[in-house]
Z-matrix of the N, CA and C atoms (Angstrom, degrees):
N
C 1 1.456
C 2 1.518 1 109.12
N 3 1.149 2 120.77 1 155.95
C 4 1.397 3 136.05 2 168.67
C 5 1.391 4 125.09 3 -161.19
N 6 1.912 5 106.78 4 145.16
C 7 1.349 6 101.20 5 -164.81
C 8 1.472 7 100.60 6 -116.54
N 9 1.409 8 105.22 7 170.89
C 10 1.487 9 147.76 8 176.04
C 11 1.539 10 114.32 9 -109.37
N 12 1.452 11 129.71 10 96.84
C 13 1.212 12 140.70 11 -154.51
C 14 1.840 13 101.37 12 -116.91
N 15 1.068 14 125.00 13 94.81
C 16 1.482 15 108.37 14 -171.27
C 17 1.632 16 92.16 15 -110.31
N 18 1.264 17 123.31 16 126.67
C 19 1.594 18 148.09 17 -174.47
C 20 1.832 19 81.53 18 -81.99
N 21 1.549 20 97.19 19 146.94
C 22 1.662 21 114.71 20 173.62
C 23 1.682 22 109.91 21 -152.02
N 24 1.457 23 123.50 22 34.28
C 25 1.007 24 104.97 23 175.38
C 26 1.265 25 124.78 24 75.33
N 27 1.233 26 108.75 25 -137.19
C 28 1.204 27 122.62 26 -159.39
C 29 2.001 28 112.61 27 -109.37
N 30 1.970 29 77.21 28 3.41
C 31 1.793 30 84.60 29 -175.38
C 32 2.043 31 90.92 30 -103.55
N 33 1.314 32 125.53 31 -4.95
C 34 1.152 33 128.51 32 159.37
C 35 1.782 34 101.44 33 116.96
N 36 1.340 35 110.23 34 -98.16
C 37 1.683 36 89.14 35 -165.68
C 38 1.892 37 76.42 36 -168.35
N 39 1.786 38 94.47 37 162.93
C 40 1.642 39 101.59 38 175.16
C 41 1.663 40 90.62 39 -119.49
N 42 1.079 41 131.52 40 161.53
C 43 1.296 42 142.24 41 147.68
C 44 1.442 43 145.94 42 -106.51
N 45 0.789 44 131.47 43 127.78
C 46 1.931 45 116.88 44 -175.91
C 47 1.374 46 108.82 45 -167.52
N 48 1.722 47 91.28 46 138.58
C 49 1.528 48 116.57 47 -134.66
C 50 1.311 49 89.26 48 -115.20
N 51 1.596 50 126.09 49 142.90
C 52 1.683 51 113.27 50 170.89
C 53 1.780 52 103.68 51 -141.37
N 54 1.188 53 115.20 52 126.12
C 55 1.509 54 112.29 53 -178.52
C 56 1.966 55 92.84 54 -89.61
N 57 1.449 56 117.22 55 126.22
C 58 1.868 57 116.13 56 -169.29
C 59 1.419 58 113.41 57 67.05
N 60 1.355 59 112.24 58 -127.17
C 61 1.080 60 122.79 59 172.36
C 62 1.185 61 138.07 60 -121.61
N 63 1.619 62 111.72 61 45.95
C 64 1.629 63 122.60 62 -160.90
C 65 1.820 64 86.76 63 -139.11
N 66 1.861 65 90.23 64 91.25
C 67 1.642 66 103.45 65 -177.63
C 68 2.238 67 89.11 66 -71.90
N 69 1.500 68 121.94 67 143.46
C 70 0.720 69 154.18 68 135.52
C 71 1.998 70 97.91 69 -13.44
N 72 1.066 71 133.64 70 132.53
C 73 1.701 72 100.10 71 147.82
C 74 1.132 73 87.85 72 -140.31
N 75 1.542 74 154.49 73 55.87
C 76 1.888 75 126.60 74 89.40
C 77 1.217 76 113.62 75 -74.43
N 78 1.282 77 113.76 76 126.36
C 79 1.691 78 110.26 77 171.93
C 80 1.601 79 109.17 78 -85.23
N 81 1.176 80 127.61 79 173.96
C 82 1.021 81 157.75 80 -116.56
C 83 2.103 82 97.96 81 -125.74
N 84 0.758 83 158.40 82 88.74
C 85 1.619 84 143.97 83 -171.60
C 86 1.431 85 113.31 84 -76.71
N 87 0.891 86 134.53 85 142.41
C 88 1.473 87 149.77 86 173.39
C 89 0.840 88 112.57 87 -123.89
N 90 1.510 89 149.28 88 81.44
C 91 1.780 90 164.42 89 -169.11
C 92 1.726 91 88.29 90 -44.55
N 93 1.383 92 120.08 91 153.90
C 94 1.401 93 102.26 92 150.52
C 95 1.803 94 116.92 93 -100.71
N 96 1.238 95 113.89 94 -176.14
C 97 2.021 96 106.31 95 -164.74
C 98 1.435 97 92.28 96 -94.66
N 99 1.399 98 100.03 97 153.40
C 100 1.319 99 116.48 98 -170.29
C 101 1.842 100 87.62 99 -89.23
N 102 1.871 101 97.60 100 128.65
C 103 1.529 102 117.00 101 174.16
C 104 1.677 103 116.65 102 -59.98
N 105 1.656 104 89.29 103 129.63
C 106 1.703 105 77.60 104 -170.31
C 107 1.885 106 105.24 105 -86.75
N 108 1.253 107 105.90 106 50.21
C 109 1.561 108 108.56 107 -164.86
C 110 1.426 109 102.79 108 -84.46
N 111 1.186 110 135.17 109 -164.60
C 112 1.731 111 139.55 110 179.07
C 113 1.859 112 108.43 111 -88.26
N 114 1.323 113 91.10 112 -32.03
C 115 1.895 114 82.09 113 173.16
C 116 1.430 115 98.35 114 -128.37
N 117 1.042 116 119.51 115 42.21
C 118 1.573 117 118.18 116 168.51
C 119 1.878 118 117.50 117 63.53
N 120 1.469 119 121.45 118 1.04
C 121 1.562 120 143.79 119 -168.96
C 122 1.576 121 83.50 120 -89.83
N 123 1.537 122 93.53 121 154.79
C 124 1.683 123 116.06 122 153.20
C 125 1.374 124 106.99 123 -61.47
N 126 1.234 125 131.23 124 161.38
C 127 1.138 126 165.91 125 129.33
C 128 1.411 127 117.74 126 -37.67
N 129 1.252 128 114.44 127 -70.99
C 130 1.475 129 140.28 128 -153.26
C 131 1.505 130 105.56 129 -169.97
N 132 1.254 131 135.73 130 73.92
C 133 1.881 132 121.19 131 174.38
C 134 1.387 133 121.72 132 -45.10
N 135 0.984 134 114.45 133 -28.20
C 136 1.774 135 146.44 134 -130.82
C 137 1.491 136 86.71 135 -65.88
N 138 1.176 137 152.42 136 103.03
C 139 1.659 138 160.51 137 -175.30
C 140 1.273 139 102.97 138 90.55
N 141 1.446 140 151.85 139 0.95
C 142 1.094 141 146.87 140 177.80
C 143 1.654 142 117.77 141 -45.77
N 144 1.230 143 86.07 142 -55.58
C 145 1.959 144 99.91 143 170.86
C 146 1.462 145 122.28 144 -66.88
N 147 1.549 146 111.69 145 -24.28
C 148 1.647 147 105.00 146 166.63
C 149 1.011 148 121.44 147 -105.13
N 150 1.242 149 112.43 148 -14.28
C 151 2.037 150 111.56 149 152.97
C 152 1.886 151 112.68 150 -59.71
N 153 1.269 152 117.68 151 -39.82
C 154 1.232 153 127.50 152 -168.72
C 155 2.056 154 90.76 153 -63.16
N 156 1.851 155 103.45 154 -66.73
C 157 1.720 156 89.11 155 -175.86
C 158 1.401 157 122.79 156 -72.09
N 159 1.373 158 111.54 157 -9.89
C 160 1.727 159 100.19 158 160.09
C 161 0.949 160 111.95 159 -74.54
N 162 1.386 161 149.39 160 -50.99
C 163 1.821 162 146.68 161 178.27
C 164 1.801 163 97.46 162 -47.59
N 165 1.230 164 115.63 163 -52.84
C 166 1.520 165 116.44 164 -173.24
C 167 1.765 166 104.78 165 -60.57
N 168 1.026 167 110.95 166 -54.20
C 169 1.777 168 112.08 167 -178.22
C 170 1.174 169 109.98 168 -55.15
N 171 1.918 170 115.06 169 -56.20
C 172 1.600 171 112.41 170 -177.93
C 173 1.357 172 114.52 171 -56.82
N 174 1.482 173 120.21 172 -35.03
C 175 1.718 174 123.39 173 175.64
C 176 1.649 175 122.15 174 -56.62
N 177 1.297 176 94.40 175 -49.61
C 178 1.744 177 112.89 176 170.09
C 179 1.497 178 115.71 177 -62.31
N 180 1.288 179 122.05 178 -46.87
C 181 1.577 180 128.27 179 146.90
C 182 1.038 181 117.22 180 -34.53
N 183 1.326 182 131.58 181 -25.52
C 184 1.499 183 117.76 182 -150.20
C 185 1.629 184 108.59 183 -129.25
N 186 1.627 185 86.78 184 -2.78
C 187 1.658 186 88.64 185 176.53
C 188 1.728 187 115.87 186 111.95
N 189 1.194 188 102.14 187 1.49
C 190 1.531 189 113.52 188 178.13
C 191 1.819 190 111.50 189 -61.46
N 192 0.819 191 106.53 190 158.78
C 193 1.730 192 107.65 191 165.74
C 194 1.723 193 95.56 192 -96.50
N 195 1.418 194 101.60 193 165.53
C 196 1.483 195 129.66 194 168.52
C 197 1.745 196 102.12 195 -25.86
N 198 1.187 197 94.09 196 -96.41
C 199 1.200 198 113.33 197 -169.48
C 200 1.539 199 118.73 198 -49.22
N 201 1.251 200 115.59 199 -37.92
C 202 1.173 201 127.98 200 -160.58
C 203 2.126 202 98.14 201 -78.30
N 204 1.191 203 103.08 202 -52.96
C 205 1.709 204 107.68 203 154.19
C 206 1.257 205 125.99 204 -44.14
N 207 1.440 206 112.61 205 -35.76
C 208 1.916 207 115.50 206 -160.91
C 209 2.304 208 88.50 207 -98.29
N 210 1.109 209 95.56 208 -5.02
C 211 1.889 210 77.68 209 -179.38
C 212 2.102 211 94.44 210 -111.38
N 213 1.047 212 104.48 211 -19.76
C 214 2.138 213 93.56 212 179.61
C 215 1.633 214 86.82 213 -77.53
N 216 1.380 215 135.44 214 -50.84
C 217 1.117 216 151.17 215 -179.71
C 218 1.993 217 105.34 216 -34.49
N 219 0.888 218 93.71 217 -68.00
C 220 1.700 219 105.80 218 179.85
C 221 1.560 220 108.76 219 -57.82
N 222 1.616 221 112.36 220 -35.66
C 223 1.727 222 122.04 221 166.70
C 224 1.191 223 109.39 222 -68.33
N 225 1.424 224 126.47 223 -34.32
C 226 1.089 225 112.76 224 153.94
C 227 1.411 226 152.01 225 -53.29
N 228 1.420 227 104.40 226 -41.71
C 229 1.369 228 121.90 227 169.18
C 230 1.391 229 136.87 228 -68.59
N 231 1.924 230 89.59 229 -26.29
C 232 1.357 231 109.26 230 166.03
C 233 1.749 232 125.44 231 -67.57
N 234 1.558 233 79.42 232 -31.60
C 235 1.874 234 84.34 233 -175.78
C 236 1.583 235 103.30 234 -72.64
N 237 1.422 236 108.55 235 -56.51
C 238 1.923 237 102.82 236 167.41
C 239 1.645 238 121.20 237 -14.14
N 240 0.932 239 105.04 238 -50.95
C 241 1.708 240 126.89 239 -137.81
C 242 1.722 241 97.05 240 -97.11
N 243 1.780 242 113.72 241 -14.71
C 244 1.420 243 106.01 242 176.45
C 245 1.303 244 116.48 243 -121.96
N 246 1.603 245 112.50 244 35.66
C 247 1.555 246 133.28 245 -179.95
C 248 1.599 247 97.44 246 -125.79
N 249 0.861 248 122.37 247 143.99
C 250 1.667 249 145.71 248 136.97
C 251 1.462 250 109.60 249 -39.02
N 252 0.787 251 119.03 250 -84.23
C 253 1.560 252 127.38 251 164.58
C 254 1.971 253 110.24 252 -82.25
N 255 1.872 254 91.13 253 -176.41
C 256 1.897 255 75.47 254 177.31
C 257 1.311 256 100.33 255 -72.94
N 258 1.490 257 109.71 256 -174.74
C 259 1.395 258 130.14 257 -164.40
C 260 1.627 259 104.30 258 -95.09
N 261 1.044 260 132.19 259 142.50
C 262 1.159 261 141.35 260 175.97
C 263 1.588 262 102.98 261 -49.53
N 264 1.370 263 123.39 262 136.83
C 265 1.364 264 125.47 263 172.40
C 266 1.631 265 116.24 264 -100.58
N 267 1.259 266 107.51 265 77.51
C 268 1.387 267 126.22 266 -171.58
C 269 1.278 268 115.26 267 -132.83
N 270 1.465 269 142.57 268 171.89
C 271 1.427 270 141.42 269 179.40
C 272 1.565 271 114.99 270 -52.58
N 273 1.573 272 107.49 271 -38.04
C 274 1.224 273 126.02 272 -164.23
C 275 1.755 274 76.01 273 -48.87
N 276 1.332 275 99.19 274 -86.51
C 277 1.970 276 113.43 275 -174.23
C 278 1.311 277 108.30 276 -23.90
N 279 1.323 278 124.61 277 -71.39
C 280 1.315 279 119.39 278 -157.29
C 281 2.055 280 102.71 279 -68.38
N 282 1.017 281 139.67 280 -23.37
C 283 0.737 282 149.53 281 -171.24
C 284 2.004 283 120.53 282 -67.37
N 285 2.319 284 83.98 283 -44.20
C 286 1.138 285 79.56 284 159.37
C 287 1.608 286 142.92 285 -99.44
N 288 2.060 287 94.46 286 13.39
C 289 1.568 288 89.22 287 171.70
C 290 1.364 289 103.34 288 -90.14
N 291 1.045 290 127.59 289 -4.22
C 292 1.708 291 121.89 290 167.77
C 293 1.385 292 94.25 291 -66.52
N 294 1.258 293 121.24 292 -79.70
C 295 1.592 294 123.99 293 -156.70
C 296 2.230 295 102.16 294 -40.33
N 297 1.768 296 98.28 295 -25.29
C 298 1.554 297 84.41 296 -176.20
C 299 1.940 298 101.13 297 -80.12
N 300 1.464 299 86.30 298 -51.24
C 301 1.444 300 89.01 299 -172.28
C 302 1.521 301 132.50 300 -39.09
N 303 1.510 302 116.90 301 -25.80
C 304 1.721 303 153.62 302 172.28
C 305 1.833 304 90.52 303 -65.47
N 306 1.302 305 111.80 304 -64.10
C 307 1.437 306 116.59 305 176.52
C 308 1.591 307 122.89 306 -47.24
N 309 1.107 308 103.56 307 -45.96
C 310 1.634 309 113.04 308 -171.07
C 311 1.917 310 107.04 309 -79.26
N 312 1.408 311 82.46 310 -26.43
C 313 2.001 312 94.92 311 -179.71
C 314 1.988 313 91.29 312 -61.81
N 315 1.228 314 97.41 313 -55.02
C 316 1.480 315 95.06 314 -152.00
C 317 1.734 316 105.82 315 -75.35
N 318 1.159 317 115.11 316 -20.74
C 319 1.387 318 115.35 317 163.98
C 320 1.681 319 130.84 318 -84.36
N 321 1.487 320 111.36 319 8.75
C 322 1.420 321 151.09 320 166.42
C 323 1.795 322 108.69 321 -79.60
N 324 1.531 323 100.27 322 -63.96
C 325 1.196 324 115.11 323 167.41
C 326 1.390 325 119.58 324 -55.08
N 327 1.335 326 122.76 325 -57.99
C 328 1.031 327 136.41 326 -144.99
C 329 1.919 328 106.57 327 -82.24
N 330 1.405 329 112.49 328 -37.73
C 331 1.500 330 126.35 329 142.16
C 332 1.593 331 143.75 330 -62.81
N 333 1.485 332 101.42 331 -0.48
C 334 1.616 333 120.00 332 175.01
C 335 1.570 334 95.03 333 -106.63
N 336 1.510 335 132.63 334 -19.89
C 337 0.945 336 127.97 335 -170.82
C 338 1.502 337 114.29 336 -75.20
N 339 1.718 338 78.10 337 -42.09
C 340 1.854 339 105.97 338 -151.59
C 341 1.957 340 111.05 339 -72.14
């Protein structure tokens, strides 16, 4: 299998998955997490998108599924994106790409439902 990862900002990410050579063509949506900043704005974006495909590569490396990589991935990017500089690598951080990644699950769900 191999994927197709298309980055969107601030509208989140598309995905598409192909077992050989039979690419998928609906991709997959990945919302991005709502910033836990004071007016809901970035901070700083500025590496947001290559923190997002390193978290996505190291996850996929490591045995992650698709999806399950493209939403810690997006917690990742989110945490980037609400520092000035990067974000401190402490519980506080990792804590809040769970709290995004939990977010992006349920707005995954919540649009497969809808």
């Amino acid at each position: 299998a191999f994927h197709i990862v298309a980055r969107n900002g601030p509208k989140g990410s598309i995905l598409y998955e192909s077992k050989r050579d039979n690419v998928k063509a609906e991709g997959k949506r990945v919302p991005a997490a709502t910033l836990s900043t004071s007016d809901g704005q970035p901070v700083n974006p500025t590496g947001a998108g290559n923190a997002y495909s390193g978290a996505l590569s190291a996850l996929l490396g490591t045995g992650s599924d698709l999806i399950e990589a493209a939403t810690i991935a997006t917690g990742v990017g989110a945490a980037v994106c609400e520092h000035k500089n990067l974000p401190p690598w402490n519980w506080e951080t990792l804590e809040r790409i769970r709290d995004a990644r939990d977010e992006v699950r349920e707005m995954i769900k919540t649009n497969e439902a809808g």
